[in-house]
N, C-alpha and C positions, 0 to 999 in steps of 0.2 A: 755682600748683599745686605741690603737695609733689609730684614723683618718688621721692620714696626709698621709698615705700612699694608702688610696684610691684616686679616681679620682675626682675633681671639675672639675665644670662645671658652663658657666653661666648660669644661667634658670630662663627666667622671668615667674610670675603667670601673666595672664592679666583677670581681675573680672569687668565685667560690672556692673556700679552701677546699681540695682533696673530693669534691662535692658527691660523687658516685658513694664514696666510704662514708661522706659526714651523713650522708643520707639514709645509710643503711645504719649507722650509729643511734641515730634519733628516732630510727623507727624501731630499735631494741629498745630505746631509754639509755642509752649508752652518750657517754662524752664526747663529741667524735676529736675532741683535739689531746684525749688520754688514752682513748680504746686501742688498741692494736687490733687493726679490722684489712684484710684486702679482699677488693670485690674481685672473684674469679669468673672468666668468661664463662668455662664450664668444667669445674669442679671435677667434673667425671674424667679428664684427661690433663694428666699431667703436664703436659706442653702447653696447656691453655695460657693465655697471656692475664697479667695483673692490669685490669682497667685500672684499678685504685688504689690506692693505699692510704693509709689513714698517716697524720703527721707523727703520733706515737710510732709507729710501723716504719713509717721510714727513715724517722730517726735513729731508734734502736738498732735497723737490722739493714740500712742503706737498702729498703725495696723500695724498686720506683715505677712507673705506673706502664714501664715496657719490661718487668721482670716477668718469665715465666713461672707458675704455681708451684712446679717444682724445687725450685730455688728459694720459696719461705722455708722459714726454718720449723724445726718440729717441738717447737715453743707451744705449750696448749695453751698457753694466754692469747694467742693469735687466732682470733675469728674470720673465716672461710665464709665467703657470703657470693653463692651465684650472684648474677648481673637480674639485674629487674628493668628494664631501659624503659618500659614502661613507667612505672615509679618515679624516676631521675625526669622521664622529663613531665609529666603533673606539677613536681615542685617547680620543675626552673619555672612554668608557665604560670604556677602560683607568684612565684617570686618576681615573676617579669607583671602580673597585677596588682602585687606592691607596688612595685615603682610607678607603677602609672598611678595610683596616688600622689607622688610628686608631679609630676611631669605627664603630657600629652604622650598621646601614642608617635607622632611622628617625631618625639624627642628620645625615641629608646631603639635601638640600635641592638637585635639582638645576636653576636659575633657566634655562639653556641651554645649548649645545655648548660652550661656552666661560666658561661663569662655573655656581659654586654656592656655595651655604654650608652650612656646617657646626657643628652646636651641640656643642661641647666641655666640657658639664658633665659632672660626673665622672669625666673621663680624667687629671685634675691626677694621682691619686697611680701611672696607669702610665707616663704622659708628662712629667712636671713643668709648670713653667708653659702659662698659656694662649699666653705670645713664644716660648715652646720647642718646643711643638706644632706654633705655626705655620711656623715656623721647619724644624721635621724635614718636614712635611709638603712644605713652597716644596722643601726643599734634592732629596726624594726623587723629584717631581715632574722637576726638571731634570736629576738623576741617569739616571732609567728612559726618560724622553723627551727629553730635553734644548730642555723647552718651559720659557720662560721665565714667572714670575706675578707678580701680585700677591699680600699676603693683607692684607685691612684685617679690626681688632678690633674689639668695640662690642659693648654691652647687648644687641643686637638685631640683625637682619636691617639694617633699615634702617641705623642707626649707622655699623655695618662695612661697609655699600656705600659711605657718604658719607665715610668717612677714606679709601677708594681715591680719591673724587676729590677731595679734599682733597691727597691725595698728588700728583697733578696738577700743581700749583703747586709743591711745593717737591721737586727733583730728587733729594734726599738719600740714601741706603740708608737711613736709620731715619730715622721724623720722630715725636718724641713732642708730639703737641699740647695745649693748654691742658686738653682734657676729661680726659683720663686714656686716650685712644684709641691707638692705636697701627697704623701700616703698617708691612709690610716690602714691597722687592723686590728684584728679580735683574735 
């Protein structure tokens, strides 16, 4: 099948790291890519499930964001933070009129609380590049919030999801891979 005869586009993925814990990290003053933080549904029962965990947390102690409360370890460096869904989404909806400083409303594509994309035709000649876009966008992101992302690039929707996990695999700050794709993070 010849592809070139379809339509590119640029489409950023934009993925908030960990975003329920970066969220509650920022609102301590806390780092949220050092703090060892998981949001608990409800604290009060033990069988509650881990919406989040911070990338400290789940580094250290492999919790991931279907562990129950139970199963953190009894580390007191580990902050227990009930769920605020209120809170979580303010920011995304703050974060989602950032971006609409780049970009129109019908170029932003919001997929959930914590992830959307964004079609970035036509913005080259106020922004420059589609890496410089994404690029101001990541940097403005952690400037106003200090929530840390992802942003993966691609033809499409689909594309730019799969170089974020593609990004997955290689730890790097930039990984240009064979397609011509591109991630950034923070």
């Amino acid at each position: 099948m010849d592809y070139s005869k379809y339509p590119r586009h640029n489409v950023l993925c934009i993925d908030m790291r960990s975003f329920y814990a970066s969220v509650e990290c920022v609102s301590r003053g806390l780092d949220p890519l050092k703090t060892m933080l998981a949001v608990v549904g409800d604290p009060n029962r033990s069988g509650s499930i881990v919406l989040a965990a911070s990338p400290a947390l789940k580094k250290k102690y492999k919790i991931s964001n279907v562990s129950r409360y139970f199963e953190l370890s009894n580390d007191p460096n580990i902050i227990v933070a009930p769920a605020r869904m209120h809170l979580y989404l303010q920011v995304s909806i703050a974060i989602t009129k950032t971006v609409n400083n780049y970009v129109p409303k019908e170029a932003i594509h919001v997929y959930s609380v914590d992830e959307l994309w964004v079609t970035l035709d036509g913005t080259e000649n106020l922004f420059g590049s589609t890496m410089n876009i994404a690029r101001m966008i990541q940097e403005d992101i952690f400037e106003q919030f200090g929530i840390p992302c992802v942003v993966g690039i691609g033809d499409n929707k689909f594309l730019a999801k799969v170089v974020i996990r593609l990004l997955k695999f290689n730890v790097q700050n930039q990984e240009t891979l064979n397609t011509g794709l591109f991630a950034v993070h923070n």
